[in-house]
DSSP file (Angstrom, degrees, kcal/mol; ACC not computed):
  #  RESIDUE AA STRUCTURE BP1 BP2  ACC     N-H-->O    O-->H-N    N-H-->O    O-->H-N    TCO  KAPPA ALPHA  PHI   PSI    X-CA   Y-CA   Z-CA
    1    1 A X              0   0    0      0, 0.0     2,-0.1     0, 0.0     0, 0.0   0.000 360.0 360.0 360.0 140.8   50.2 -131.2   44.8
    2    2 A X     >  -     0   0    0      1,-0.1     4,-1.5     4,-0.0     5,-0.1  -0.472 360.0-115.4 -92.8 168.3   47.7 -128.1   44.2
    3    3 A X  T  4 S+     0   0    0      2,-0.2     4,-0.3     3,-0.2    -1,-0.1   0.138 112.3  69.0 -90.7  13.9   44.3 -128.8   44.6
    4    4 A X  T  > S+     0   0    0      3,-0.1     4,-2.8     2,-0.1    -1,-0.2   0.694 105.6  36.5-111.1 -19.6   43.9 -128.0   41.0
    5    5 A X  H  > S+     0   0    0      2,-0.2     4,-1.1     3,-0.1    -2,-0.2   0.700 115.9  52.2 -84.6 -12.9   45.8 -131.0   39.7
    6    6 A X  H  X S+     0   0    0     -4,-1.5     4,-1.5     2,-0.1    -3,-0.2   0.961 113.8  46.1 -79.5 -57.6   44.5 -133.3   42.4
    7    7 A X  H  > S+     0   0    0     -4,-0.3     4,-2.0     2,-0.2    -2,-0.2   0.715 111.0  48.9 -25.8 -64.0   41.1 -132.1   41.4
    8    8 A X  H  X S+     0   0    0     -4,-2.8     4,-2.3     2,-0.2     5,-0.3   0.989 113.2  55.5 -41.1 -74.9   41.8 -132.6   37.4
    9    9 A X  H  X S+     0   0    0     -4,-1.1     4,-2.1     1,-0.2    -2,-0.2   0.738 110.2  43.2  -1.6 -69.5   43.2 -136.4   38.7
   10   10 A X  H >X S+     0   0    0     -4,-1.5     4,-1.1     1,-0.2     3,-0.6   0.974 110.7  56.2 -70.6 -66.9   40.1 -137.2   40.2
   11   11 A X  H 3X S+     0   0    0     -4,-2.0     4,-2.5     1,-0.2    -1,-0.2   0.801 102.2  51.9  13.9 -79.6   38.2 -135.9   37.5
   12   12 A X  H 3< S+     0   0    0     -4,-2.3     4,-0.4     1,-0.2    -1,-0.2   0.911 112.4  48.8 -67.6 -37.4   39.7 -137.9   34.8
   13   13 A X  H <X S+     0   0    0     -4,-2.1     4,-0.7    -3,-0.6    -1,-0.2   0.663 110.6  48.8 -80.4  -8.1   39.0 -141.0   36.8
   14   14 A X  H  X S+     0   0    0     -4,-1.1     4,-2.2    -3,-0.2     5,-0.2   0.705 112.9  51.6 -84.0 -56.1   35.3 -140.0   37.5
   15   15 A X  H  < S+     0   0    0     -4,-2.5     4,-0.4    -5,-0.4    -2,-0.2   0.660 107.0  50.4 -70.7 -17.4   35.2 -139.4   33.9
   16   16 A X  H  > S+     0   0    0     -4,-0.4     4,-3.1     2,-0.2     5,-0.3   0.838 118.6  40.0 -93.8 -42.9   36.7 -143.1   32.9
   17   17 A X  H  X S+     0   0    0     -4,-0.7     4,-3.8     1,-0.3     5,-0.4   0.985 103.3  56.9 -76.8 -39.4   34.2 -144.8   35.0
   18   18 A X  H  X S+     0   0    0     -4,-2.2     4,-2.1     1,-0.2    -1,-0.3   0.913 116.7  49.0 -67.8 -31.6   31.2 -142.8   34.5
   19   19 A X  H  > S+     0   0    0     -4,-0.4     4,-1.6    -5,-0.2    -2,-0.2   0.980 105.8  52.9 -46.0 -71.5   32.5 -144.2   30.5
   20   20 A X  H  X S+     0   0    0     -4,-3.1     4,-3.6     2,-0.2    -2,-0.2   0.941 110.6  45.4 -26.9 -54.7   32.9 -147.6   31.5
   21   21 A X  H >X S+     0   0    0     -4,-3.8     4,-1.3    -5,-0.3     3,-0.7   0.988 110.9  61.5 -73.9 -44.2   29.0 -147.4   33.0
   22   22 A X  H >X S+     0   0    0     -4,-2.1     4,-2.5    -5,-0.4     3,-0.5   0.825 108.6  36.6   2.8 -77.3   28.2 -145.7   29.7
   23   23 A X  H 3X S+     0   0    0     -4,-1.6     4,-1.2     1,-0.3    -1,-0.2   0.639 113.6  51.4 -87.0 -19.1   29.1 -148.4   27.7
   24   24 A X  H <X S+     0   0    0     -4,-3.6     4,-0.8    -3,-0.7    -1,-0.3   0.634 114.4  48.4-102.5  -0.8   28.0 -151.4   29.8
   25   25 A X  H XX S+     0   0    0     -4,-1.3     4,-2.7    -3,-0.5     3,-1.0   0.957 112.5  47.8 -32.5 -81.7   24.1 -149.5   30.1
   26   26 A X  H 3X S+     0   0    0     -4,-2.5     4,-2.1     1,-0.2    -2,-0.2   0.816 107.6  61.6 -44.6 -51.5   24.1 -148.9   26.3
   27   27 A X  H 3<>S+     0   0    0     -4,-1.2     5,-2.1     1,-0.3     4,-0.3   0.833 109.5  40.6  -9.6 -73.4   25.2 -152.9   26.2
   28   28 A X  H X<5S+     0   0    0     -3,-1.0     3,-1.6    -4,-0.8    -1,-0.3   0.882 110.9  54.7 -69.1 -43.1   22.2 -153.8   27.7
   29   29 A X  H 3<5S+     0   0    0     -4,-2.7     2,-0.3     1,-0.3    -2,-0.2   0.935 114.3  43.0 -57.8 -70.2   19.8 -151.4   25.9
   30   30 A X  T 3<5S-     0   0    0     -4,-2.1    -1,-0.3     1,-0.1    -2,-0.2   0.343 118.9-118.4 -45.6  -4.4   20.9 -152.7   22.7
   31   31 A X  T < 5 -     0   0    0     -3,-1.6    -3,-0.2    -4,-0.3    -1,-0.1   0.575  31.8-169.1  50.2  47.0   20.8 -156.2   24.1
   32   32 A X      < -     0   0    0     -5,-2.1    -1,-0.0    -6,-0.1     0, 0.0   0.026  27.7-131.2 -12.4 163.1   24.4 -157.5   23.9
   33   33 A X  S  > S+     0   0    0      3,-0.1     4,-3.7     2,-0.1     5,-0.2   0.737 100.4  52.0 -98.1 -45.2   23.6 -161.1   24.6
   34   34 A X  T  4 S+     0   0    0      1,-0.3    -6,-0.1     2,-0.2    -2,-0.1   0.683 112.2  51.2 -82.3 -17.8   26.3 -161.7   27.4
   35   35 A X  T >4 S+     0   0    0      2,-0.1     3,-0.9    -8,-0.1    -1,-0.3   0.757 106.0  50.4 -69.2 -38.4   25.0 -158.6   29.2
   36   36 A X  G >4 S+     0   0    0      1,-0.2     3,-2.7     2,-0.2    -2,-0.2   0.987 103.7  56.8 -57.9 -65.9   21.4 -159.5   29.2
   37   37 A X  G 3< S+     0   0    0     -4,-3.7    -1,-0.2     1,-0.3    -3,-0.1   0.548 115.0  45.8 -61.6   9.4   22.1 -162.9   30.6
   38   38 A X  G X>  +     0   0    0     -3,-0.9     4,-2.5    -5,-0.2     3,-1.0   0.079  63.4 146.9-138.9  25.9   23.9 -160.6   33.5
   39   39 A X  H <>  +     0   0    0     -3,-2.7     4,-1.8     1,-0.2     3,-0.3   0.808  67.3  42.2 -10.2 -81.1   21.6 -158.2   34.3
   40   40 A X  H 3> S+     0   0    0      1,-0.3     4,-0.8     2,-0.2    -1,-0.2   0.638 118.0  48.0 -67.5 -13.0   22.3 -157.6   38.2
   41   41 A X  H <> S+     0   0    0     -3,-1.0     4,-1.8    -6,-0.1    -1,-0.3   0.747 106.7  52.1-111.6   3.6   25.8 -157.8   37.8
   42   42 A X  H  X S+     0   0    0     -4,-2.5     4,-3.2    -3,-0.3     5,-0.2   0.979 119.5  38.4 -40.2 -67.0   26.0 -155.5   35.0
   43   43 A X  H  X S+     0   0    0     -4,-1.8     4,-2.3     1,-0.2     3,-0.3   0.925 117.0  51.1 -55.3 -85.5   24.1 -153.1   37.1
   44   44 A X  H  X S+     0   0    0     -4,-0.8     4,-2.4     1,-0.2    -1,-0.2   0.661 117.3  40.6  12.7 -70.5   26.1 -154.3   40.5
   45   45 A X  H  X S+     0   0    0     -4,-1.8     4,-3.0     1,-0.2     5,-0.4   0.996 111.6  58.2 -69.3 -48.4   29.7 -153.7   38.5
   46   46 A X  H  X S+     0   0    0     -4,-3.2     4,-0.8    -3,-0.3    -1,-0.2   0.857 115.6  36.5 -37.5 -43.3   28.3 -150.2   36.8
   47   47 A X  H >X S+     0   0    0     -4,-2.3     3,-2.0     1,-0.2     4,-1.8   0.961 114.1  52.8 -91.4 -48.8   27.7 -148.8   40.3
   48   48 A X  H 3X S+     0   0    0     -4,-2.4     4,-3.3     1,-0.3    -1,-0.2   0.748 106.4  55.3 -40.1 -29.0   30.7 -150.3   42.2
   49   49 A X  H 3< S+     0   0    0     -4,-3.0     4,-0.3     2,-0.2    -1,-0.3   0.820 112.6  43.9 -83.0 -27.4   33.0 -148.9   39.7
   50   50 A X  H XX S+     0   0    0     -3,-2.0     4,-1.4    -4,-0.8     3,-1.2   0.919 110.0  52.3 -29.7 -88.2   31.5 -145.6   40.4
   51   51 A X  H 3X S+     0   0    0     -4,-1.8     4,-2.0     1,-0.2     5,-0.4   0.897 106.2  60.4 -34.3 -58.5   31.4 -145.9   43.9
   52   52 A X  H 3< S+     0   0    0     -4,-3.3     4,-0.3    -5,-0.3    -1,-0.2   0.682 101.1  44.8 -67.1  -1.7   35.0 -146.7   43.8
   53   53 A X  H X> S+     0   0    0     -3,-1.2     4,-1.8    -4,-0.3     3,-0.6   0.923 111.7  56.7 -97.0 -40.3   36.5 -143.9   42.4
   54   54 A X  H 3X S+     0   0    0     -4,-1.4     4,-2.4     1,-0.3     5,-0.3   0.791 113.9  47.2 -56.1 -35.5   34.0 -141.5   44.9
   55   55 A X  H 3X S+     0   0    0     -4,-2.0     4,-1.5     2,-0.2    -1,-0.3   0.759 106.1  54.7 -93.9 -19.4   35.7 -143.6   47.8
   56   56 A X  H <> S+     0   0    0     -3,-0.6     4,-4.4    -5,-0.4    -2,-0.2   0.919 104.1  46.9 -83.6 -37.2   38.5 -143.3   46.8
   57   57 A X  H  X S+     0   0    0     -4,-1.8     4,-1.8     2,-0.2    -2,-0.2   0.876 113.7  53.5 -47.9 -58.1   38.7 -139.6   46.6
   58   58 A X  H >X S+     0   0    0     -4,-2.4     4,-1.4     1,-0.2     3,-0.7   0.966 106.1  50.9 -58.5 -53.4   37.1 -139.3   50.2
   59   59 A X  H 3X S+     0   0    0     -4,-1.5     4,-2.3    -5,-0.3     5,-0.3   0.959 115.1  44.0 -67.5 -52.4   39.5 -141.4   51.6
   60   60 A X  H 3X S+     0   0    0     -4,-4.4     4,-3.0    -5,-0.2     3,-0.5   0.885 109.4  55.9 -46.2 -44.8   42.2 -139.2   50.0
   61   61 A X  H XX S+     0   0    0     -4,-1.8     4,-1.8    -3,-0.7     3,-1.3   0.892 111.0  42.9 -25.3 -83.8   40.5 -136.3   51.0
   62   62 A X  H 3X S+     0   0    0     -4,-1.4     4,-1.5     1,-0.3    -1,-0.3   0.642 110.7  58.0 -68.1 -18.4   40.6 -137.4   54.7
   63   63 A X  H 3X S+     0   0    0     -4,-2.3     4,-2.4    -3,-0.5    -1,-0.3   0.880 107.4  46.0 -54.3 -54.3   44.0 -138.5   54.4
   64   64 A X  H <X S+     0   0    0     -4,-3.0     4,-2.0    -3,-1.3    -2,-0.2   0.777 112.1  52.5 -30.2 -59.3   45.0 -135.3   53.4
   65   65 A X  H  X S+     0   0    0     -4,-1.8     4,-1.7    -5,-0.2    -2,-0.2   0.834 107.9  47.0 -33.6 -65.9   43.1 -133.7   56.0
   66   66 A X  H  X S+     0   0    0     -4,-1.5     4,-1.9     2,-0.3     5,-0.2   0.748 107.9  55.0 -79.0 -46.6   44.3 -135.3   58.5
   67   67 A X  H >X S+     0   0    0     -4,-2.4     4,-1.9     2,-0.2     3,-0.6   0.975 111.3  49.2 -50.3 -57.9   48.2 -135.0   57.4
   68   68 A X  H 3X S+     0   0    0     -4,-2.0     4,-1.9     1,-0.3     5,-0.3   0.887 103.9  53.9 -67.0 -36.9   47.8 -131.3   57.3
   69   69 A X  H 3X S+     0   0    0     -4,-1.7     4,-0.8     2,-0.2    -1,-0.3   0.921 114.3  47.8 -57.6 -37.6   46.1 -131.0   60.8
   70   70 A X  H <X S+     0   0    0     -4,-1.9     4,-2.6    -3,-0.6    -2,-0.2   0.760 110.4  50.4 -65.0 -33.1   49.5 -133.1   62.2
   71   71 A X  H  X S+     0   0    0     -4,-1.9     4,-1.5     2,-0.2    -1,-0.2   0.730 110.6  46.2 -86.1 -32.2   51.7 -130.8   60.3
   72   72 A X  H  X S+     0   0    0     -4,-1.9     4,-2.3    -5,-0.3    -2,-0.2   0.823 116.0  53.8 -87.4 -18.1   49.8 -127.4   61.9
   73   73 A X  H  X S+     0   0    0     -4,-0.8     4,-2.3    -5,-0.3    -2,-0.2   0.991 113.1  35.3 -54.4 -56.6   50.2 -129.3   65.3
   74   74 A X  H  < S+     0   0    0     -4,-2.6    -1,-0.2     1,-0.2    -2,-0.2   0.701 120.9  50.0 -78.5 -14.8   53.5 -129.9   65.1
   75   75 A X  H  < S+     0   0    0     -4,-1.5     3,-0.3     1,-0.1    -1,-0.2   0.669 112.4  48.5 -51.5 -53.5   54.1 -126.4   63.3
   76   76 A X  H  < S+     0   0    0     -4,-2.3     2,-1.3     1,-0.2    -2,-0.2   0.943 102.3  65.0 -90.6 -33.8   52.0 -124.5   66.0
   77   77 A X  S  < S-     0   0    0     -4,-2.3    -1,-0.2    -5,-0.1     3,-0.1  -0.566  76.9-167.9 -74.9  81.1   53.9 -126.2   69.5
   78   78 A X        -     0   0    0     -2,-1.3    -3,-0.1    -3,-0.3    -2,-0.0  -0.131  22.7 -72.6 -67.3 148.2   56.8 -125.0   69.1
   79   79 A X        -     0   0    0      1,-0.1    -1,-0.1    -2,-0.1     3,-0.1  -0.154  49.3-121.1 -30.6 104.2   60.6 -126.2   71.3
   80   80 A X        -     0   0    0     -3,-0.1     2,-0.1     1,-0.1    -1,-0.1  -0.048  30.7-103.6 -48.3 153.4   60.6 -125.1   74.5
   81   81 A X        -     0   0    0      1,-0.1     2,-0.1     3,-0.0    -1,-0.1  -0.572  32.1-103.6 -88.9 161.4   63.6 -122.8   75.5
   82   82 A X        -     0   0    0     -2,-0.1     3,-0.1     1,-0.1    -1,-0.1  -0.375  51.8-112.8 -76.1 135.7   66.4 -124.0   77.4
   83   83 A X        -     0   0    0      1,-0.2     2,-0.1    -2,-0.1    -1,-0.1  -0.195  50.4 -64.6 -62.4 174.5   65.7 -122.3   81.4
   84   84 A X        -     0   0    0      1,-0.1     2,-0.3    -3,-0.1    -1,-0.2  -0.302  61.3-113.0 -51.3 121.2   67.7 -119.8   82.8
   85   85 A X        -     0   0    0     -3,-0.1    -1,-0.1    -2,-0.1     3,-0.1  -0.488  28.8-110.6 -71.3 139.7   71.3 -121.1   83.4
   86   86 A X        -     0   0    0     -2,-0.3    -1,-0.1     1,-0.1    -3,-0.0  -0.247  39.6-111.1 -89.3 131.7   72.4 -121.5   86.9
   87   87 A X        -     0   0    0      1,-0.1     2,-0.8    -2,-0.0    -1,-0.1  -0.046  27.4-117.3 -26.9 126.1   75.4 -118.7   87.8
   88   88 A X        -     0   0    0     -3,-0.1    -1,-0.1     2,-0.0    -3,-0.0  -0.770  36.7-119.9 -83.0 106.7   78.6 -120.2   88.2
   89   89 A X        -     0   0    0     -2,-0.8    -1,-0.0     1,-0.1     0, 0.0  -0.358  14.0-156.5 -35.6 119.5   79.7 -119.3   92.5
   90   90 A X        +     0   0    0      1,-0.1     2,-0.5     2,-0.0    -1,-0.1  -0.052  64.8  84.9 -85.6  35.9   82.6 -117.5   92.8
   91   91 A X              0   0    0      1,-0.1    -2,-0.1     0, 0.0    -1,-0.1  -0.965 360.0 360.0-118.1 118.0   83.4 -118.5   96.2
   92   92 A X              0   0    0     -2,-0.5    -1,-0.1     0, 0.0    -3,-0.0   0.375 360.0 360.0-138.1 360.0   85.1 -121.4   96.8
C-alpha cells in the first residue's frame, strides 16, 4: 500500500467523523431535544469518535514502522557462508 492511498484511507475516515461531530454540535445548537438532555455525552461521543480515528492511524503508523524496521533487519544480516571445506587426505 503507497503512502498515498493509506493517506487518502485515513483521510476519508477523518473526514466521516469530523461529519459525524458536525452534525451532533449543530444538534445541540439548534436544540434537538434528545441532545440537550445529553449534553456531556454528546460532547464525550463527538470527541471520542475523533480521537478514535487519530489513534487509530498512530497505531497503524507504528505498526508499520515497526514491520519495516524487522524487514531491514532481517534484509541487512545477511547468511553466513559455509567455512572453508576440510581437504580430503590422500594418504591412507
Amino acid at each position: 500500500m503507497t503512502v498515498r492511498i493509506w493517506l487518502g484511507e485515513r483521510l476519508v475516515e477523518l473526514g466521516a467523523s469530523l461529519c459525524t461531530v458536525a452534525v451532533l454540535i449543530a444538534g445541540l445548537a439548534i436544540g434537538v431535544p434528545f441532545l440537550r438532555e445529553r449534553i456531556a455525552e454528546t460532547f464525550l461521543y463527538s470527541f471520542c469518535c475523533v480521537s478514535a480515528v487519530l489513534l487509530r492511524a498512530v497505531l497503524d503508523l507504528a505498526a508499520r514502522g515497526i514491520l519495516r524496521a524487522a524487514r531491514a533487519l532481517v534484509v541487512a544480516a545477511p547468511m553466513p557462508l559455509p567455512g572453508p571445506r576440510p581437504v580430503p587426505s590422500i594418504t591412507a
